[in-house]
VOGU-3710 file (C-alpha; in Angstrom, 3 decimals, decimal comma):
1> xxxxxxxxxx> -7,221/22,295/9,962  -6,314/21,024/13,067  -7,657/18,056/15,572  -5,923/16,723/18,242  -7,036/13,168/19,534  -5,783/12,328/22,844  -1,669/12,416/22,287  -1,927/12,456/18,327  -2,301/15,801/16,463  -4,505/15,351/13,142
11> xxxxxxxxxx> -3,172/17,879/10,456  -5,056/18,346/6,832  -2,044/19,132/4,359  -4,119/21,401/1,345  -3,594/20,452/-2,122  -4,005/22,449/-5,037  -5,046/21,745/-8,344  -1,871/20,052/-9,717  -2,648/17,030/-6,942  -4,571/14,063/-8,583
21> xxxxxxxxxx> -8,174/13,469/-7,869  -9,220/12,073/-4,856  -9,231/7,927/-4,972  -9,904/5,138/-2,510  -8,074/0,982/-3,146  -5,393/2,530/-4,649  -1,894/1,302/-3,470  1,278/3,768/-2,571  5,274/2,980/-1,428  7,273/5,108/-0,081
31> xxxxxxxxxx> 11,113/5,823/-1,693  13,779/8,344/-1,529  11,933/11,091/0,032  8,983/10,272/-2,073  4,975/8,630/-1,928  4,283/6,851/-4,892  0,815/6,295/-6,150  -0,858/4,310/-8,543  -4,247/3,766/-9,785  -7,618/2,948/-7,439
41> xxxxxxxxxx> -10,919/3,963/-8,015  -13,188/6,847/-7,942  -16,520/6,847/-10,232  -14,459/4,092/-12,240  -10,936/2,139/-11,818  -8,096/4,616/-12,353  -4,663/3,988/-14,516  -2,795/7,115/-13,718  0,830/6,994/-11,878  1,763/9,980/-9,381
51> xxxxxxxxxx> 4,722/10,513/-6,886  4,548/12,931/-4,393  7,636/15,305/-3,062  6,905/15,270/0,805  9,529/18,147/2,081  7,364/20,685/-1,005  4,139/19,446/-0,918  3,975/18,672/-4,656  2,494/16,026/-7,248  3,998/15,312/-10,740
61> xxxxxxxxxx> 1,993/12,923/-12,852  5,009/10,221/-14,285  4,505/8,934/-17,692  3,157/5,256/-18,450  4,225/3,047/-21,526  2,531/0,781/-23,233  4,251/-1,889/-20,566  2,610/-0,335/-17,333  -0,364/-1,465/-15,779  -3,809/-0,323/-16,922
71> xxxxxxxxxx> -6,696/0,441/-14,736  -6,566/-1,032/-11,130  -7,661/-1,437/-7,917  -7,064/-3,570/-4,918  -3,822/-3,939/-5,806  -0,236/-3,537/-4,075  3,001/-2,140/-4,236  5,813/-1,704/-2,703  9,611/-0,606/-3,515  13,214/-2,363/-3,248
81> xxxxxxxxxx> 16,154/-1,185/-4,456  14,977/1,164/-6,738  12,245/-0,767/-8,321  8,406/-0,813/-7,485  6,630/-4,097/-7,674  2,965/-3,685/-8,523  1,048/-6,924/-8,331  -2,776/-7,378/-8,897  -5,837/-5,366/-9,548  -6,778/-5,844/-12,708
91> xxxxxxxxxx> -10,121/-5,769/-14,212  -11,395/-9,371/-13,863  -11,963/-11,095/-17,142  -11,735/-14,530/-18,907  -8,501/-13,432/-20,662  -6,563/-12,498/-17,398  -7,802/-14,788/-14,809  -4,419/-16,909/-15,622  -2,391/-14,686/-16,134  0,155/-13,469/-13,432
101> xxxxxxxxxx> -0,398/-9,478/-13,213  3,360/-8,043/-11,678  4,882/-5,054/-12,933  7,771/-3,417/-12,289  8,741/0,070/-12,484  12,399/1,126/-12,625  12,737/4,598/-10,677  15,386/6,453/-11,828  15,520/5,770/-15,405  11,397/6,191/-15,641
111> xxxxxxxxxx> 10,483/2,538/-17,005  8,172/0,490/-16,831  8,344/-3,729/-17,852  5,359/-6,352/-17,320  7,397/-9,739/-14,568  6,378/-12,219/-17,176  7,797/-15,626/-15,988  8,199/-17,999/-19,119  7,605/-21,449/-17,943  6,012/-21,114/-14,693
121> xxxxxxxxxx> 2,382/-21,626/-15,815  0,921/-23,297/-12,222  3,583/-22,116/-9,936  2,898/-18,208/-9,762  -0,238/-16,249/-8,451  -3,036/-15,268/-10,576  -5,016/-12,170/-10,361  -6,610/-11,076/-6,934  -7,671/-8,099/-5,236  -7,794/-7,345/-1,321
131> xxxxxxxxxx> -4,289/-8,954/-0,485  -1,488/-8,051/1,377  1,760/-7,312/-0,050  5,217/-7,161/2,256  8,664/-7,068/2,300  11,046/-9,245/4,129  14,618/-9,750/3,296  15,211/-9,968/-0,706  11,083/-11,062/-1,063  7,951/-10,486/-1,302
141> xxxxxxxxxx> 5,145/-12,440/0,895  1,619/-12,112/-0,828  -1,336/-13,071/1,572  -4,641/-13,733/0,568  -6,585/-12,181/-1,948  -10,286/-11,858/-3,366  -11,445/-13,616/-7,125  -14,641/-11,995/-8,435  -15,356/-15,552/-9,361  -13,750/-17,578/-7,086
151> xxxxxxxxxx> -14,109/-15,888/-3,747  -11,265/-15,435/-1,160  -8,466/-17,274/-1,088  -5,489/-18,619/1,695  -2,942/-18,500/-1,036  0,537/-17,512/-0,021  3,320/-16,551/-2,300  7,016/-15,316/-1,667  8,714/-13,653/-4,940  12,182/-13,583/-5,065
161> xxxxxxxxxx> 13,749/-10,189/-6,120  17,065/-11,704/-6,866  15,430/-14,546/-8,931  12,603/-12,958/-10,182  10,311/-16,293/-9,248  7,777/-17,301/-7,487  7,490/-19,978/-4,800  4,261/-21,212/-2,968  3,972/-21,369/0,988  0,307/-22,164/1,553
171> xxxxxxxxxx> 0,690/-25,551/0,548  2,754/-26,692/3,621  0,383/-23,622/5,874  -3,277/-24,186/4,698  -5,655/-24,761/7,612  -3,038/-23,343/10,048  -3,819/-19,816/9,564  -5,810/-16,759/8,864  -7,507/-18,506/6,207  -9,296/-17,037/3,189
181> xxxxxxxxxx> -8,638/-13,519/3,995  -9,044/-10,099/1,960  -9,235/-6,617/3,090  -6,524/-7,024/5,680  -2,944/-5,778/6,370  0,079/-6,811/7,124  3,458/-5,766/8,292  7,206/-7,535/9,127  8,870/-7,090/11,911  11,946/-8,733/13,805
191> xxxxxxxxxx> 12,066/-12,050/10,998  7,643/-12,303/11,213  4,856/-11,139/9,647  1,558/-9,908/11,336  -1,513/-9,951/9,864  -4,966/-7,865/11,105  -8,501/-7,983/10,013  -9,805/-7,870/6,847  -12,873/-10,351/5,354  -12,719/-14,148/6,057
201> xxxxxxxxxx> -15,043/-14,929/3,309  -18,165/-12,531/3,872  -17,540/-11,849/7,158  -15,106/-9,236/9,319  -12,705/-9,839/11,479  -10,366/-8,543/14,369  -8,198/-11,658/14,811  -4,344/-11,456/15,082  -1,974/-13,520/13,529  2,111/-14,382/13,395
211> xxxxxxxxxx> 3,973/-16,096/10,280  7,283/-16,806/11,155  9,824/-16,882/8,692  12,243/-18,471/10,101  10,118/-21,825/11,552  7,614/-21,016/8,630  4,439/-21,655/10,439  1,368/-19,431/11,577  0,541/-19,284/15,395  -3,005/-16,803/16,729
221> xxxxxxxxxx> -2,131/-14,290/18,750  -4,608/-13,627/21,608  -5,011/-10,515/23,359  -7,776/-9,299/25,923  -8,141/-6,161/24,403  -7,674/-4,623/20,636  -9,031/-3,099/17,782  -12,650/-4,014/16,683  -13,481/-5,617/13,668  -11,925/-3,944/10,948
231> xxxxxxxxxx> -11,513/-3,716/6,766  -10,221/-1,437/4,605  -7,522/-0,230/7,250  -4,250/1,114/6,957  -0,954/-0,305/9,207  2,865/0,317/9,513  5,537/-0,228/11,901  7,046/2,183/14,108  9,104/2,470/17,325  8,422/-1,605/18,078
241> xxxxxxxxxx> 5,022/-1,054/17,620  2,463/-2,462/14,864  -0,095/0,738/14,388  -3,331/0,200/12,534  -5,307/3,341/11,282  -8,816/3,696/10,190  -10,711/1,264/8,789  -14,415/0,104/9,460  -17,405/-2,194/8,849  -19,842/-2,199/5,576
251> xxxxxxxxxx> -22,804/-0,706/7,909  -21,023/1,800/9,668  -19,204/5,092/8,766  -15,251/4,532/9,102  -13,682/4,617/12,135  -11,014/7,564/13,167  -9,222/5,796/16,213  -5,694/4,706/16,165  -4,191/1,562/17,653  -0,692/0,449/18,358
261> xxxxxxxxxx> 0,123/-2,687/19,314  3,529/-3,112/21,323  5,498/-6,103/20,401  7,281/-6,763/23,398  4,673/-6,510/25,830  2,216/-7,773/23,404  0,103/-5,229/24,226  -2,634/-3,157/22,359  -3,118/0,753/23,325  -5,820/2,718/21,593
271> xxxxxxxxxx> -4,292/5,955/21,187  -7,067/8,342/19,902  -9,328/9,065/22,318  -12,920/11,810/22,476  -15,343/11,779/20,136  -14,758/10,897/16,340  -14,851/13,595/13,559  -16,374/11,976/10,712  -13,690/13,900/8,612  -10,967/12,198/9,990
281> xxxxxxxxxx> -12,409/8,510/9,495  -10,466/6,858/6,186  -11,598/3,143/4,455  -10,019/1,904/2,112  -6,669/4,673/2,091  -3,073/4,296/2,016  -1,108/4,981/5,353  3,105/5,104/5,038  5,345/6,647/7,617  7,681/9,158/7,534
291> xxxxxxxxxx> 10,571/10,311/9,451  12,540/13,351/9,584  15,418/11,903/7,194  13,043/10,416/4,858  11,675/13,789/3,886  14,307/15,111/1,743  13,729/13,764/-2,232  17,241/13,394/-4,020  17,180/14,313/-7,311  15,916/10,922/-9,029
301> xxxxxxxxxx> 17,474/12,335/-12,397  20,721/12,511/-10,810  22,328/8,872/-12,463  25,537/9,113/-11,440  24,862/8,711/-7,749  20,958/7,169/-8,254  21,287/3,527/-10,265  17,909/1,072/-10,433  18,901/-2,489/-9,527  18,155/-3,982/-12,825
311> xxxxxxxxxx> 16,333/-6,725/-12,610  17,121/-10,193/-13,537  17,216/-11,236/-17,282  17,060/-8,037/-18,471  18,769/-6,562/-21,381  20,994/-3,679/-19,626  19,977/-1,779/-23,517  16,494/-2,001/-22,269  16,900/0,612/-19,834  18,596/3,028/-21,866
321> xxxxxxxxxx> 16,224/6,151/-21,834  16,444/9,716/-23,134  17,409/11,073/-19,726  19,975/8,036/-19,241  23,334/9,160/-20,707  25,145/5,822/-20,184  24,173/2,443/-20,235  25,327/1,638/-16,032  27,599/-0,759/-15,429  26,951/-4,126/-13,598
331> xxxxxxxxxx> 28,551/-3,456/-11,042  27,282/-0,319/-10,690  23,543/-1,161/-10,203  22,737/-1,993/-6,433  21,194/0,516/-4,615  19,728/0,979/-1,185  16,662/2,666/-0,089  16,505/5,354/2,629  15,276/3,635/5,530  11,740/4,398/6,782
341> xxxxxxxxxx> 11,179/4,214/10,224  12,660/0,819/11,751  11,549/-1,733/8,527  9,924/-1,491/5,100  6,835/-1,065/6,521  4,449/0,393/4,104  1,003/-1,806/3,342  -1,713/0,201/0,865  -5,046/-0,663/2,154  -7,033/-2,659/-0,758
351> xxxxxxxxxx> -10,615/-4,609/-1,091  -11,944/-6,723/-3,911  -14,481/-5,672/-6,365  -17,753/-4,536/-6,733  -19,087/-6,756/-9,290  -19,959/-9,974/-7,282  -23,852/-9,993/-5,772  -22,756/-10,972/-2,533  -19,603/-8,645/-2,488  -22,351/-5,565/-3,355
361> xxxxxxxxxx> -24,496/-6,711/-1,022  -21,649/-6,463/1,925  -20,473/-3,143/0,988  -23,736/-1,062/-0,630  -24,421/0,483/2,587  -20,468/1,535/2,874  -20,035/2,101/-0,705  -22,867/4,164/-2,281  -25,114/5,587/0,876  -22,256/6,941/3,235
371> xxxxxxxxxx> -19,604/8,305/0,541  -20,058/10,971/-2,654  -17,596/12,201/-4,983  -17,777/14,991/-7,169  -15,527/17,196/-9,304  -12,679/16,144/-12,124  -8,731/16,431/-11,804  -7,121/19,219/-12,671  -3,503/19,091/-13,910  -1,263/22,356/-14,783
381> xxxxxxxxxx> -0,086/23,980/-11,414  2,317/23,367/-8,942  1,604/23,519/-4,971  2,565/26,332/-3,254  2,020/25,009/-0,094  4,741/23,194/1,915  4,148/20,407/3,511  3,804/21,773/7,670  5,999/19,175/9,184  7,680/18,849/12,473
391> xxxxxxxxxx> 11,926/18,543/11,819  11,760/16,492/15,384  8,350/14,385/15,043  7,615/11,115/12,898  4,776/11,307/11,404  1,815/8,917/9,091  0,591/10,208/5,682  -2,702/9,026/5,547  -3,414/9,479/1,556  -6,507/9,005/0,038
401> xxxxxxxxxx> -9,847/7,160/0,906  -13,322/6,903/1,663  -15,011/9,662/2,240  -13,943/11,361/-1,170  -13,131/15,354/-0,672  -14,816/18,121/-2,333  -13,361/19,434/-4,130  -12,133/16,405/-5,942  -7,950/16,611/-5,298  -6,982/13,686/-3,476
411> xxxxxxxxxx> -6,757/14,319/0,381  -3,670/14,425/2,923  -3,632/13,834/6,212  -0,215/14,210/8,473  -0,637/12,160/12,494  2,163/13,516/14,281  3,620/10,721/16,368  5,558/12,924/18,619  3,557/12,309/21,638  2,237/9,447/21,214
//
């Protein structure tokens, strides 16, 4: 199924029965010629862990241990050096409201280990939902964030990959910047990170704002024109430009257009144009970019050219696995990713929870009236459908999302980019 918008060409990518079930504040990275997926929610949080081979078109379920995360949603995650760092989402409670929730997952040996940090009770984030997660440099810049009982925060953390701690920014930027935010995105670009949208407190927003790195303050960013108020939407960066697609508001189905905005002219351009198929509007998805030499997977069993960077303070033992003939060397365990597009630029769409009044409230209309799911997963098959891609043309995978598809396998969209 085919609908072209203006320049962009909407493409539908079918699934078969071996592709998870459909899902919505889940969180995905991109690595090695692969989409990784974790958890989100359907009828109920989900725990389950899926890559997905773009060149073929495929899903494999991976394997969790008794160290992965359990059920979540409204979380993040994103991948360096071989590792993906999931932080947040958990199911709010008492017993981990103090608790920092990071995991990381080792690629190519398969494993899984919870980024405790002995002895830094009061200096590392606590559980949240709705923030932003991003790359820049050897960290990780965590923005915002929703407590079931606490509200929305301005928190802003930066973990160190190297280190493997935390450090805290918002005390020397609160009241400078976006504020308590959740529901947003955010990409880096060019040493600065832009942040959209989202919920300050209970209400939406379409402001625009710059953290740079290198000065470490926050500055507004005013435009005449742009996107309309928007949550739940997805954003990368691609040829200079900062694109934002989908979204919406609580009272109003989610929105199909597609914005780019240009960073040296510091202009925005709405690129889909006509009117809207409600098929093709996404809230609360996961949007990553792909280019032509990102789509080949290597082999990720392959350990004598594939290493993980192991992380810091970690027995080298630990990673020793069934499919791991050799412990690596030390010297042997930096890696680099395949470059996607011009920067890491990968940011899962994620919202708080349901269970506050005043959260329900907000989304009911969005939530329950607009959007249905029906159907189970079905696991056992592989895809015989390749993925229809363009060897000349970028393109966004938009995974996921409200509306849920019938039947219940998650949905795939492809935006070719080669016009646009």
């Amino acid at each position: 199924m085919k609908k072209e918008h203006g320049d962009c060409v909407w493409e539908q990518v079918p699934q078969s029965d071996a592709a998870p079930c459909d899902r919505f504040k889940h969180s995905c990275a991109l690595y090695n010629g692969y989409v990784y997926i974790y958890g989100g929610r359907k009828d109920s949080n989900l725990g389950d862990f899926w890559r997905y081979n773009i060149a073929h078109n495929e899903w494999e379920q991976l394997p969790c241990s008794k160290e992965a995360p359990d059920q979540l949603e409204g979380h993040s995650m994103v991948a360096h050096e071989g590792v993906l760092y999931v932080f947040g989402g958990m199911i709010d409670s008492p017993a981990n409201q103090e608790s920092t929730p990071l995991w990381m997952y080792a690629i190519d040996v398969q494993m899984w280990y919870e980024g405790k940090s002995p002895g830094c009770k009061g200096k590392s984030p606590t559980n949240r939902k709705g923030h932003s997660a991003v790359l820049h440099q050897t960290s990780m810049y965590i923005y915002g964030g929703y407590f079931d009982l606490k509200g929305a925060v301005e928190e802003f953390w930066a973990f160190s990959f190297d280190a493997e701690n935390w450090s805290a920014l918002s005390p020397h930027t609160r009241g400078t910047g976006p504020g308590p935010r959740h529901g947003h995105t955010a990409v880096t670009y060019n040493g600065a990170m832009y942040l959209f949208g989202g919920l300050k407190n209970m209400a939406e927003q379409n402001d625009f704002w710059k953290f740079d790195f290198r000065r470490h303050n926050w500055s507004n960013i005013k435009t005449s024109s742009g996107p309309p108020k928007l949550v739940g939407h997805g954003s990368l960066v691609h040829q200079n430009c900062m694109w934002i697609v989908g979204g919406g508001l609580a009272s109003r189905n989610p929105s199909s257009h597609l914005w780019k905005y240009h960073f040296n002219t510091r202009l925005w351009k709405k690129v889909s144009h006509g009117k809207e198929g409600s098929h093709l509007g996404k809230i609360y998805h996961s949007v990553t970019g792909v280019s032509p030499q990102t789509q080949q997977a290597q082999d990720v069993g392959d350990k004598e050219t594939l290493l993980p960077r192991i992380p810091a303070g970690k027995r080298l033992s630990s990673w020793a696995s069934d499919k791991v003939g050799s412990v690596p060397r030390t010297e042997d365990i930096e890696m680099k990713a395949l470059n996607q597009f011009d920067m890491p630029v990968f940011c899962s769409c994620s919202f708080s929870s349901q269970d506050l009044a005043d959260e329900q409230h907000l989304l009911s209309h969005c939530e329950n009236s607009l959007f249905t799911s029906t159907g189970n997963i079905n696991v056992g098959c592989e895809s015989k459908e390749p993925l229809p891609v363009c060897d000349s043309e970028d393109f966004i995978l938009i995974i996921g999302g409200k509306p849920l598809s019938r039947p219940s396998v998650i949905s795939v969209w492809q935006l070719k980019l080669g016009h646009a």
